[in-house]
C-alpha positions in Angstrom: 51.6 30.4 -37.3 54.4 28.5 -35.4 56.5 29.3 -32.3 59.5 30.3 -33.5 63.2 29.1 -32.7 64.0 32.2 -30.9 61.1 32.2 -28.4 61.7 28.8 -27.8 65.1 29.3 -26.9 64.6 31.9 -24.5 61.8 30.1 -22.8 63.9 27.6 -22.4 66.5 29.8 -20.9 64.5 31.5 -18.6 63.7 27.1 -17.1 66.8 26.9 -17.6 67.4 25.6 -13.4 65.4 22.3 -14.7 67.9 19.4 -14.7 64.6 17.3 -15.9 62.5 20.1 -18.7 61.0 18.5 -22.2 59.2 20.3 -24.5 56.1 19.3 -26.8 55.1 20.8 -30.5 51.3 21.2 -30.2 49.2 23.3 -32.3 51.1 25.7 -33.1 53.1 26.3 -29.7 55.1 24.4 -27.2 54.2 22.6 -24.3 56.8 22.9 -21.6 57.1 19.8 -19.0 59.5 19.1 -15.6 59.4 15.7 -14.8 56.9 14.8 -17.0 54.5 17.5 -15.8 53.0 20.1 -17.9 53.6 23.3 -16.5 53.7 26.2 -19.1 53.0 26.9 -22.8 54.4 28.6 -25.1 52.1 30.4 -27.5 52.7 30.9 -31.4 52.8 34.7 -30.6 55.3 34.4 -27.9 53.3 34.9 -25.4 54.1 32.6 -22.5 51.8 31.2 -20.1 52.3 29.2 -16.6 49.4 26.8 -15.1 48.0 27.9 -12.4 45.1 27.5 -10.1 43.5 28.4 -6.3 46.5 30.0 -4.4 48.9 30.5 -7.0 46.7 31.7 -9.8 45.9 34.4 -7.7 49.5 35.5 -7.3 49.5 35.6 -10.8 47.1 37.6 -10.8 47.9 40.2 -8.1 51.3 39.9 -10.2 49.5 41.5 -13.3 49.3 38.5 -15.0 46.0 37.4 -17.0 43.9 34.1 -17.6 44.0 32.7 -21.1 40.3 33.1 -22.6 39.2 32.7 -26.1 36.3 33.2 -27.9 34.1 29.4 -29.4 32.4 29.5 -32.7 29.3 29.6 -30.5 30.5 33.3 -28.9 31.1 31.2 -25.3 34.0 32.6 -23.7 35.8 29.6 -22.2 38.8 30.2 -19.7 41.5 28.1 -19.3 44.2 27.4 -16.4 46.7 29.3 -17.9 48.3 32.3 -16.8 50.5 35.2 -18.5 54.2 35.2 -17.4 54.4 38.6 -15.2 56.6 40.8 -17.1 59.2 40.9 -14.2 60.0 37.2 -14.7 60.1 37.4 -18.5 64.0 38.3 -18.4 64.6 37.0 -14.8 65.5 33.1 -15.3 65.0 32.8 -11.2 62.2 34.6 -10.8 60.2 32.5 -13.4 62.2 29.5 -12.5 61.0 30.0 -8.8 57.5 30.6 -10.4 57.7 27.8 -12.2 58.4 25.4 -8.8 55.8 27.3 -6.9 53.3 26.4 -10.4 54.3 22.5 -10.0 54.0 22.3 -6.6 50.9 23.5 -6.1 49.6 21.4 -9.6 51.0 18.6 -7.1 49.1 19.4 -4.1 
């Protein structure tokens, strides 16, 4: 399965502050960059996910949002530094767009 047209439009939309954002088909999804820096994906279901670690993956967190996981063929569970969109920025363009700058700067830093 494939992202589809419409979810990558509204992603898009909800960045929409970005003077600088390019996107990036990969398996499946979409790989969303500012300035050349990775900072969300956009999963074939829809689902859409901002990187995160330390100080602002916990304010993910605490903002109801969940760390990606999946399951190997081995039945290891192996996390990765990617967080759920909190449902209050998922039809707020500046509150995901803020979240977004917080998510660079602190990939930055």
């Amino acid at each position: 399965m494939s992202v589809s047209d419409e979810d990558i439009a509204h992603a898009l939309d909800l960045f929409s502050e970005f003077d600088d954002l390019t996107t990036r088909k990969m398996m499946g999804g979409l790989c969303i960059y500012a300035s050349g820096t990775i900072f969300a994906l956009l999963y074939s279901d829809g689902q859409l996910f901002l990187k995160a670690q330390g100080e602002m993956a916990e304010k993910l967190e605490d903002m109801g949002a969940t760390r990606w996981q999946y399951t190997r063929k081995d039945g290891k569970v192996t996390s990765m530094p990617y967080w759920t969109m909190p449902d209050a920025a998922l039809d707020d363009p500046e509150l995901a767009c803020s979240l977004a700058r917080e998510t660079l700067s602190n990939l930055e830093g």
